[in-house]
TORKE-105879 format. One record per residue (C-alpha): x, y, z; residue in three letters. Coordinates in nm, 3 decimals, padded with zeros to 5 digits, always signed. Layout:
+---------+---------+---------+-------+
!       X !       Y !       Z ! bavex !
+---------+---------+---------+-------+
!       X !       Y !       Z !   ala !
...
+---------+---------+---------+-------+
! end
This chain:
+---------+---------+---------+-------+
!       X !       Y !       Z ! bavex !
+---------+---------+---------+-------+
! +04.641 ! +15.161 ! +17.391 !   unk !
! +04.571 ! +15.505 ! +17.521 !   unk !
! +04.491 ! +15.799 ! +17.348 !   unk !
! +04.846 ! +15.996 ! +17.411 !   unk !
! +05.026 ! +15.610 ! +17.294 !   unk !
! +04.894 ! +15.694 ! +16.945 !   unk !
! +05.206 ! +15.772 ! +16.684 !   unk !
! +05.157 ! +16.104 ! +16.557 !   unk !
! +05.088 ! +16.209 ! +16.187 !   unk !
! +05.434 ! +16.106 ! +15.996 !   unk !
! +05.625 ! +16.420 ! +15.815 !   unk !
! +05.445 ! +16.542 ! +15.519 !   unk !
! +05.121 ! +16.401 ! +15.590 !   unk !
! +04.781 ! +16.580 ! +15.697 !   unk !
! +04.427 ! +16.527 ! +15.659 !   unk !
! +04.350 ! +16.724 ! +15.409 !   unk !
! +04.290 ! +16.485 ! +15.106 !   unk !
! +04.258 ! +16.762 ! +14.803 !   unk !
! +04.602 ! +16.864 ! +14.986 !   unk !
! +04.751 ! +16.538 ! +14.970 !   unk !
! +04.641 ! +16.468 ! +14.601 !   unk !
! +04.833 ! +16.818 ! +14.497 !   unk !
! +05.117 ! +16.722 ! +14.715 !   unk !
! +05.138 ! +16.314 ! +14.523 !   unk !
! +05.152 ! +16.483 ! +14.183 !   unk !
! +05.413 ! +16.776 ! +14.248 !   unk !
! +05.651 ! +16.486 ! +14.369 !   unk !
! +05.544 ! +16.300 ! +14.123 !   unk !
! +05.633 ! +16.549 ! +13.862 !   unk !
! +05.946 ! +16.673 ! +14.050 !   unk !
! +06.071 ! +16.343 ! +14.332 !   unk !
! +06.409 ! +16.531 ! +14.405 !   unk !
! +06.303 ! +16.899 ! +14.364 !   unk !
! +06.554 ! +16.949 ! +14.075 !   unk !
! +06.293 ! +17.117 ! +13.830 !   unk !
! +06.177 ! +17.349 ! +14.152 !   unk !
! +06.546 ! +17.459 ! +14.234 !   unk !
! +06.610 ! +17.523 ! +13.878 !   unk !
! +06.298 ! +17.731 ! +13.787 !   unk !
! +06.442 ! +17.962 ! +14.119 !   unk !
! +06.733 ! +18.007 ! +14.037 !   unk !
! +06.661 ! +18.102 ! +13.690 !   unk !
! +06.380 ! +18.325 ! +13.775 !   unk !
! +06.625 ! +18.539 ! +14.042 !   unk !
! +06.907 ! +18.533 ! +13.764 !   unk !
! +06.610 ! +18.712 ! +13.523 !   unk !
! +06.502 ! +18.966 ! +13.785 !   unk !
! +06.886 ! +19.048 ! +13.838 !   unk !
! +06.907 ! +19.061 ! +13.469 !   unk !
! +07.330 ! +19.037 ! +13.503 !   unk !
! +07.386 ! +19.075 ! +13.135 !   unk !
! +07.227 ! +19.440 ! +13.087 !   unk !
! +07.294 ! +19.518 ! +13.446 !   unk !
! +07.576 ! +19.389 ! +13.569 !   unk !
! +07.415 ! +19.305 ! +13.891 !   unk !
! +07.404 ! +18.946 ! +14.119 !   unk !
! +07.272 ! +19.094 ! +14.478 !   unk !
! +06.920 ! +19.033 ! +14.511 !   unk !
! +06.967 ! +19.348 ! +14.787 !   unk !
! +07.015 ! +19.581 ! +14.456 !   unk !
! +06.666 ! +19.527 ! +14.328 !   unk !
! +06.409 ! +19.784 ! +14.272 !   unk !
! +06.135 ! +19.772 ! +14.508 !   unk !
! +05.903 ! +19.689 ! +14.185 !   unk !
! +06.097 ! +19.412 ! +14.112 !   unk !
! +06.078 ! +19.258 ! +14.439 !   unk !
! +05.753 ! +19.290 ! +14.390 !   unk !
! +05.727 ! +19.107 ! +14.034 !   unk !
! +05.926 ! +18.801 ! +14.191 !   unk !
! +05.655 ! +18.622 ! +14.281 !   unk !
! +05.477 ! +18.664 ! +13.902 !   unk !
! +05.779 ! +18.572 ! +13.769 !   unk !
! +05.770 ! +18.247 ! +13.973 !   unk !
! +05.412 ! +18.193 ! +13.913 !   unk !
! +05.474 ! +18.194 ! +13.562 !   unk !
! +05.795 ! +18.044 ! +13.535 !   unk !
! +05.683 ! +17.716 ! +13.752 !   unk !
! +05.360 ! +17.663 ! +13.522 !   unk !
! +05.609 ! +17.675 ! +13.192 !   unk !
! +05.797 ! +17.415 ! +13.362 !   unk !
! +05.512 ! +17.187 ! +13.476 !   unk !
! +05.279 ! +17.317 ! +13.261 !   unk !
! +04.965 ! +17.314 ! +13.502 !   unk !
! +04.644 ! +17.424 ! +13.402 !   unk !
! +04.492 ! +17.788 ! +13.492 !   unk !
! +04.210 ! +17.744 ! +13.784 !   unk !
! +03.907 ! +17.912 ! +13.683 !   unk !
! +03.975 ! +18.123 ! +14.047 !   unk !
! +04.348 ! +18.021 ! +14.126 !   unk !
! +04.664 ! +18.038 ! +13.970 !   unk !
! +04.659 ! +17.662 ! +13.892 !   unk !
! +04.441 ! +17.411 ! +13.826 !   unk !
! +04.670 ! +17.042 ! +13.965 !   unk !
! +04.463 ! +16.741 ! +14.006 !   unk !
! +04.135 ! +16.922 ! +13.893 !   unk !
! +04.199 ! +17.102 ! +14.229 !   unk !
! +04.257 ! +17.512 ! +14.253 !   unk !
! +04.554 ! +17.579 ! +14.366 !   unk !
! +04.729 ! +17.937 ! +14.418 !   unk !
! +05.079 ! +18.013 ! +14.419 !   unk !
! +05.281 ! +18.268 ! +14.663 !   unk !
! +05.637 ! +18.362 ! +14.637 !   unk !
! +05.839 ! +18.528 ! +14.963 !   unk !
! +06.195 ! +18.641 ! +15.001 !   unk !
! +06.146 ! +18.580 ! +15.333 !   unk !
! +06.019 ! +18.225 ! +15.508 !   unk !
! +05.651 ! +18.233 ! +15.623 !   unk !
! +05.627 ! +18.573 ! +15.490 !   unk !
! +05.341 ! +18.502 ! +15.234 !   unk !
! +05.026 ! +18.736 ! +15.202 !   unk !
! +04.761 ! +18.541 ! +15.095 !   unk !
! +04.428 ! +18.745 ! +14.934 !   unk !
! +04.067 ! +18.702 ! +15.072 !   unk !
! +04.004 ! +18.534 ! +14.729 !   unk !
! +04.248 ! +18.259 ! +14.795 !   unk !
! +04.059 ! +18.212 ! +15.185 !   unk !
! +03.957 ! +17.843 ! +15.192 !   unk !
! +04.225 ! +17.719 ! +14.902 !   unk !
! +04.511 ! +17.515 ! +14.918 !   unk !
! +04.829 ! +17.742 ! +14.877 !   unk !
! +05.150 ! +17.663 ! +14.672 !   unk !
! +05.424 ! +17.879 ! +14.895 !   unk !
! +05.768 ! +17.907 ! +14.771 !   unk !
! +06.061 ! +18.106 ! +14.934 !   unk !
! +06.383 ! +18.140 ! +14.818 !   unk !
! +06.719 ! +18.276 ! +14.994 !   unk !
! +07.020 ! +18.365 ! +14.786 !   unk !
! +07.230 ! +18.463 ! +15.067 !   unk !
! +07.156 ! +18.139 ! +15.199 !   unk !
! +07.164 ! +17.939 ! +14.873 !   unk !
! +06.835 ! +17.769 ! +15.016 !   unk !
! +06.501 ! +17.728 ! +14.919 !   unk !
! +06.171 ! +17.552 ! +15.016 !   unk !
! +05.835 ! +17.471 ! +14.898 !   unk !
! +05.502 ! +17.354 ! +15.062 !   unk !
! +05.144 ! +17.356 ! +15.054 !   unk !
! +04.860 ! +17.460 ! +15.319 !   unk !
! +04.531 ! +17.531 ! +15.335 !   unk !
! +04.428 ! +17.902 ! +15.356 !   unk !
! +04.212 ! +17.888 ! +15.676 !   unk !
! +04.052 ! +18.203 ! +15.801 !   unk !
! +04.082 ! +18.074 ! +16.145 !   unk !
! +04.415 ! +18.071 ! +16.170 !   unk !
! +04.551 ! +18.327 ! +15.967 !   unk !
! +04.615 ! +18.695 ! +16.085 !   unk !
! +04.493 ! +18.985 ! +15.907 !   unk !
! +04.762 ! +19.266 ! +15.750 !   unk !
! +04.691 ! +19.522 ! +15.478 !   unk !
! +04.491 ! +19.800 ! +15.368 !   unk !
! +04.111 ! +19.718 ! +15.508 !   unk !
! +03.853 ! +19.926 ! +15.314 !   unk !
! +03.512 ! +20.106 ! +15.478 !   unk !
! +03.336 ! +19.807 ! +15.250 !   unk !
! +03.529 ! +19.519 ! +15.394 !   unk !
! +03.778 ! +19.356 ! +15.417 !   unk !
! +03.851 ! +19.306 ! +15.022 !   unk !
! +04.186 ! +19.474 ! +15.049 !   unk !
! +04.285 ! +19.315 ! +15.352 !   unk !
! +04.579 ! +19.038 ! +15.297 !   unk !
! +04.673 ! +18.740 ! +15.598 !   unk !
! +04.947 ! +18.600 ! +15.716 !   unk !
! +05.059 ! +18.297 ! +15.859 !   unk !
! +05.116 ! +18.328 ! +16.235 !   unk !
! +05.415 ! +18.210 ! +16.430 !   unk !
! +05.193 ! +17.930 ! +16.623 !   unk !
! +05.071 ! +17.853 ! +16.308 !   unk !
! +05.397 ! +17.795 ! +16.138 !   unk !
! +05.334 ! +17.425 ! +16.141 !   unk !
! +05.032 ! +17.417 ! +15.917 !   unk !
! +05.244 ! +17.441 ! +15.621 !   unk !
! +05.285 ! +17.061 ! +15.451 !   unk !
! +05.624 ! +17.063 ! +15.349 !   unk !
! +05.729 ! +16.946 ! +14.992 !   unk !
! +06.102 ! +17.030 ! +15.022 !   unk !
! +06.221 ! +17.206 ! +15.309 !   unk !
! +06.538 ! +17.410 ! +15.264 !   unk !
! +06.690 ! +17.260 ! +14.997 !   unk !
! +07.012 ! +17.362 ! +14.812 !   unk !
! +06.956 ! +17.651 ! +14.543 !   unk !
! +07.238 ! +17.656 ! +14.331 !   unk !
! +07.477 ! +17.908 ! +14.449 !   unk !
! +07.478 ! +18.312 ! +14.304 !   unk !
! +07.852 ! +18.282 ! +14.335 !   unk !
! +07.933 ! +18.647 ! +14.317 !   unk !
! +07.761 ! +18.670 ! +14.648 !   unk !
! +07.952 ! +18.394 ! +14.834 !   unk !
! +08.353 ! +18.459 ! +14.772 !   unk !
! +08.564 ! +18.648 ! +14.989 !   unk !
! +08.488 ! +19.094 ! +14.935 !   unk !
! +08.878 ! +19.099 ! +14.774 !   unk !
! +08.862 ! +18.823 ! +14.524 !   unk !
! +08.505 ! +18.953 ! +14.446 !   unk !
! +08.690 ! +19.317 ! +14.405 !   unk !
! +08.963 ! +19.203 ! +14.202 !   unk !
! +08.756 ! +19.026 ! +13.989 !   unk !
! +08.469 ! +19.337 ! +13.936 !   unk !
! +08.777 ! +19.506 ! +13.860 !   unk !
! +08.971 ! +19.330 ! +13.657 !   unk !
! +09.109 ! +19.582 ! +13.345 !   unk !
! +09.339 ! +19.500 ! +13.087 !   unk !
! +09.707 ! +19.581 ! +13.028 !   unk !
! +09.590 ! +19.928 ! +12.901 !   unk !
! +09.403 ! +19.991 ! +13.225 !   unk !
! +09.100 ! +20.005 ! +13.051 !   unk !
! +08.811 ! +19.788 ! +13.220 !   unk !
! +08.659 ! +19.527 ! +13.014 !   unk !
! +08.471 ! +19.197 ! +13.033 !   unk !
! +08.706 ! +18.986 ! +12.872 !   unk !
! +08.938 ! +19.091 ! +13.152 !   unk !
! +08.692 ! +19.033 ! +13.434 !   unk !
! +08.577 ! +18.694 ! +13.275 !   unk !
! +08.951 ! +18.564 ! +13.273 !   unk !
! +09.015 ! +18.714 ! +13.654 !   unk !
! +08.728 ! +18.509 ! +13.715 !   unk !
! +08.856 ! +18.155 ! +13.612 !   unk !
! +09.213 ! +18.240 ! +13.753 !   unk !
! +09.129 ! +18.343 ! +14.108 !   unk !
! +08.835 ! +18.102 ! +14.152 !   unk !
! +08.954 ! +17.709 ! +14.029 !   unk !
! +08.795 ! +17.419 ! +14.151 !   unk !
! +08.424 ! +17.541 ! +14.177 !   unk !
! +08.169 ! +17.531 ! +13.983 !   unk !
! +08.098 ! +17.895 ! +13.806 !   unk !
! +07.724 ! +17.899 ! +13.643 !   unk !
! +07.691 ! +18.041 ! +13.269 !   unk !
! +07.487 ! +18.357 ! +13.463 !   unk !
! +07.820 ! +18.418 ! +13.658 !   unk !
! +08.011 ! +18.470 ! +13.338 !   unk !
! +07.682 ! +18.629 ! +13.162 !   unk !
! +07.742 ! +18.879 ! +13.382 !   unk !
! +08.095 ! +18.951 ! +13.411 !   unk !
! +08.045 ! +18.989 ! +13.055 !   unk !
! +07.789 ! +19.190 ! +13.031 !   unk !
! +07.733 ! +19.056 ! +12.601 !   unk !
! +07.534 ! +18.887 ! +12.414 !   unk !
! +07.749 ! +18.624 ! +12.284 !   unk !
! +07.912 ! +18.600 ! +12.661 !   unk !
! +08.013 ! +18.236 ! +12.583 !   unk !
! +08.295 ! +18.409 ! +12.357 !   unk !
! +08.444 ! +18.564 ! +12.642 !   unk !
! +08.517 ! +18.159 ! +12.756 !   unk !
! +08.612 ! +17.993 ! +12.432 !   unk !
! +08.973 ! +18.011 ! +12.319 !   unk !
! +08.932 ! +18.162 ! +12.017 !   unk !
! +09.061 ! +18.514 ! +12.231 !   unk !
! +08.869 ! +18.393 ! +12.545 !   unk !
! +08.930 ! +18.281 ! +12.857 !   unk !
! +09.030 ! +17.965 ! +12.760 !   unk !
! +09.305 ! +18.135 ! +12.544 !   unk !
! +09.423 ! +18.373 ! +12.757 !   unk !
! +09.493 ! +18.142 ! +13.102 !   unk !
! +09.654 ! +17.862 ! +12.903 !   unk !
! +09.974 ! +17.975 ! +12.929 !   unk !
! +09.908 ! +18.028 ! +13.281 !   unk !
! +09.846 ! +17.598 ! +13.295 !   unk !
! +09.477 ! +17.699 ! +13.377 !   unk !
! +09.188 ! +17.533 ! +13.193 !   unk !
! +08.805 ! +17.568 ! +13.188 !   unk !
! +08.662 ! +17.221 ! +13.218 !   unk !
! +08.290 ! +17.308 ! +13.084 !   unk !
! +08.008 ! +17.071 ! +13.029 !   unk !
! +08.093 ! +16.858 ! +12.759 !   unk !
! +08.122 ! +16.454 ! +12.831 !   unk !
! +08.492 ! +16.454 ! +12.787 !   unk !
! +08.609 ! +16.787 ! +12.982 !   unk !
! +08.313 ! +16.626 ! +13.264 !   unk !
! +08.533 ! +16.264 ! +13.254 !   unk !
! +08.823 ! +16.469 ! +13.247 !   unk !
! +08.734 ! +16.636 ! +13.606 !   unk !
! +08.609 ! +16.334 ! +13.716 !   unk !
! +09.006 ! +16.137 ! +13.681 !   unk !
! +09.150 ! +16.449 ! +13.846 !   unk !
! +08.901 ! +16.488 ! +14.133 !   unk !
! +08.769 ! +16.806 ! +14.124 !   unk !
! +08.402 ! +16.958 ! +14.096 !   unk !
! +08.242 ! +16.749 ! +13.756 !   unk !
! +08.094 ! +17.056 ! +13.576 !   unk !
! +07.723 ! +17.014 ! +13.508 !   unk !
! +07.467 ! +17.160 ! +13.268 !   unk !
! +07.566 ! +17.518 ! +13.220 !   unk !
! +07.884 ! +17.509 ! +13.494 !   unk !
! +08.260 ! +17.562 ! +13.394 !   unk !
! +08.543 ! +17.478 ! +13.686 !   unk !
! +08.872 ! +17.596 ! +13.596 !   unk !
! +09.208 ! +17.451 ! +13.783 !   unk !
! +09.572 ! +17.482 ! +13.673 !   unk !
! +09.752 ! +17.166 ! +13.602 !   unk !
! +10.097 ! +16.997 ! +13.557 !   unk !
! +10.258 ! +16.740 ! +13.379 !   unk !
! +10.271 ! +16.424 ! +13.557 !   unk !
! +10.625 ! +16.342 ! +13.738 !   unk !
! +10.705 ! +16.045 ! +13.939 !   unk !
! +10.702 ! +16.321 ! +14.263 !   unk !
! +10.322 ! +16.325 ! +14.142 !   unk !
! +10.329 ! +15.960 ! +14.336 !   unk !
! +09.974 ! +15.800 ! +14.285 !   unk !
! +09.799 ! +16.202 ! +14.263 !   unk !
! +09.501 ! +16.165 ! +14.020 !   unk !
! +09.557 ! +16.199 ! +13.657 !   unk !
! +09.372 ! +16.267 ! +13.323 !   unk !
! +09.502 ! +16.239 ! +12.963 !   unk !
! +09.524 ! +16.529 ! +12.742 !   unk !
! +09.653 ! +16.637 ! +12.500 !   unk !
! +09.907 ! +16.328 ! +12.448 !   unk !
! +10.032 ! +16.353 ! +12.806 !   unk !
! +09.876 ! +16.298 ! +13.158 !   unk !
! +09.835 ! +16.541 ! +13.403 !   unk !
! +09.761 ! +16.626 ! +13.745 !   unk !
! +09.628 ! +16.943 ! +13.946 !   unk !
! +09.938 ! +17.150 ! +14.014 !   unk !
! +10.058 ! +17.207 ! +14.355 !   unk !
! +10.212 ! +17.544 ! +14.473 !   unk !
! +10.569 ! +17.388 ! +14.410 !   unk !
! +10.507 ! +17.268 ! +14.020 !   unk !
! +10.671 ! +17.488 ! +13.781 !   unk !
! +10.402 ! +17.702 ! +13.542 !   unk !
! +10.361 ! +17.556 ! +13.238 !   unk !
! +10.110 ! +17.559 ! +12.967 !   unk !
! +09.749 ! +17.339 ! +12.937 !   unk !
! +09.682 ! +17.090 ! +12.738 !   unk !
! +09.434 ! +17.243 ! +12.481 !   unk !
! +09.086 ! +17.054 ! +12.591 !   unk !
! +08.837 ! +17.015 ! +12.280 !   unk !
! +08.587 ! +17.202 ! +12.234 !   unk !
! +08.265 ! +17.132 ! +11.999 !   unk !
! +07.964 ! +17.432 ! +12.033 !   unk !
! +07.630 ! +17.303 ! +12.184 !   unk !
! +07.316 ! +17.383 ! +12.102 !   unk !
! +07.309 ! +17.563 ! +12.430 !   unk !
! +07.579 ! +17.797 ! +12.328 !   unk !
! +07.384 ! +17.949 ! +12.000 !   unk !
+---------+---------+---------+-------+
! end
């Protein structure tokens, strides 16, 4: 067989055998990225800090905070896997030293002279995209370009860059995978409006009101426990849901519930074939008794009746009330 016959190197794989160890155990920790997408997305919700701020655009940010993104990832990924500190890295994975970098923006790491020679952890996340991806590579002088501050001593201050040609050197764990989507960002600028602006009868703006505008205007997807932390803008947000004067309360004479994550609202969702709300989602959708016009249209039981989604032609009527029992996720 000639030389240019060979097969080439298959997807994920290099010659770097310290990289490939590192690379074994993150999958081995983390096969379907889950813990990775989840650590992300909770670390943009904290820099956003919706409850206190009232914000969800990562474009709102301080410059500092930017900045502190990729600490906040550092940390937040060794709580989750809870690697070792290197004695000259952020990690220590395999008994191999292993530093971590954090972009906004893909390839856009800056990687210290300290960290020349090391294998690299880089993470980028997108929330406009609702993407993320995560890889390793080996910090090689050679092919790196230089960027920075470069002092009369050295080049000490002097950060590098991944080049364009170079793009390729980057072993790819997960390669723009879903994040879980900021969905403030993503719905159309006049349901996103009406909802920001929601007020009560009095005209007087309140979270209650733009928790419950929420759940009426946006059924049948999933709406993350940040979402409604930061409609809310409370401690106890989860209140603003409940239907003890929540959410819940307030759209169920409307024929709108809040499926949350509980096993029987989740098997509930399930019969009628909508979203299934997972850990820490709610999916509202208004429903109506079922009628033989229904035809074979799926159906749940509740509440002593069955019931299907409601089309534009079924009358209004009110929900079945869905149980609720607190989790310990709600204290």
């Amino acid at each position: 067989m000639q030389l240019f016959d060979l097969p080439g190197p298959q997807p994920g794989v290099c010659d770097d055998p310290e990289l490939m160890l590192v690379r074994h155990r993150l999958l081995e920790l983390d096969p379907d990225g889950e813990r990775f997408a989840r650590v992300l997305r909770e670390t943009i919700d904290q820099l956003l800090d919706g409850e206190h701020t009232g914000r969800f655009d990562w474009r709102e940010l301080h410059k500092t905070e930017k900045t502190h993104a990729g600490t906040l990832v550092e940390i937040n990924l060794q709580r989750e896997f809870d690697f070792g500190g290197g004695q000259d890295m952020d990690y220590l994975i395999e008994g191999i030293e292993v530093d971590c970098k954090f972009s906004q923006k893909l390839y856009g790491w800056m990687i210290p002279p300290e960290a020349l020679g090391e294998i690299c952890l880089v993470v980028w996340a997108d929330d406009q995209q609702s993407q993320w991806s995560a890889g390793l590579f080996r910090a090689d002088r050679e092919k790196l370009t230089m960027s920075g501050t470069v002092t009369k001593k050295g080049n000490r201050d002097g950060k590098f860059s991944l080049t364009k040609q170079h793009h390729s050197l980057v072993t790819w764990l997960w390669d723009r995978a879903p994040l879980q989507e900021n969905l403030l960002l993503h719905i159309p600028a006049d349901t996103q409006k009406a909802i920001l602006n929601a007020a009560t009868r009095s005209g007087r703006a309140s979270g209650q009101a733009r928790v419950s505008e929420l759940f009426r205007r946006v059924q049948q997807r999933p709406v993350s426990r940040a979402v409604v932390r930061t409609l809310a803008q409370q401690k106890d947000y989860m209140k603003r849901v409940r239907y003890n004067g929540g959410a819940r309360a307030i759209l169920r004479p409307e024929g709108i519930v809040i499926f949350g994550d509980y096993p029987n609202h989740q098997a509930a969702a399930a019969q009628l074939n909508i979203p299934v709300p997972q850990e820490g989602e709610f999916v509202s959708t208004r429903l109506a008794k079922a009628q033989p016009h229904h035809g074979d249209r799926p159906r749940a039981f509740m509440n002593g009746d069955y019931w299907v989604v409601a089309g534009a032609s079924d009358p209004v009527e009110a929900a079945p009330l869905l149980p609720e029992t607190k989790k310990a996720s709600e204290d």
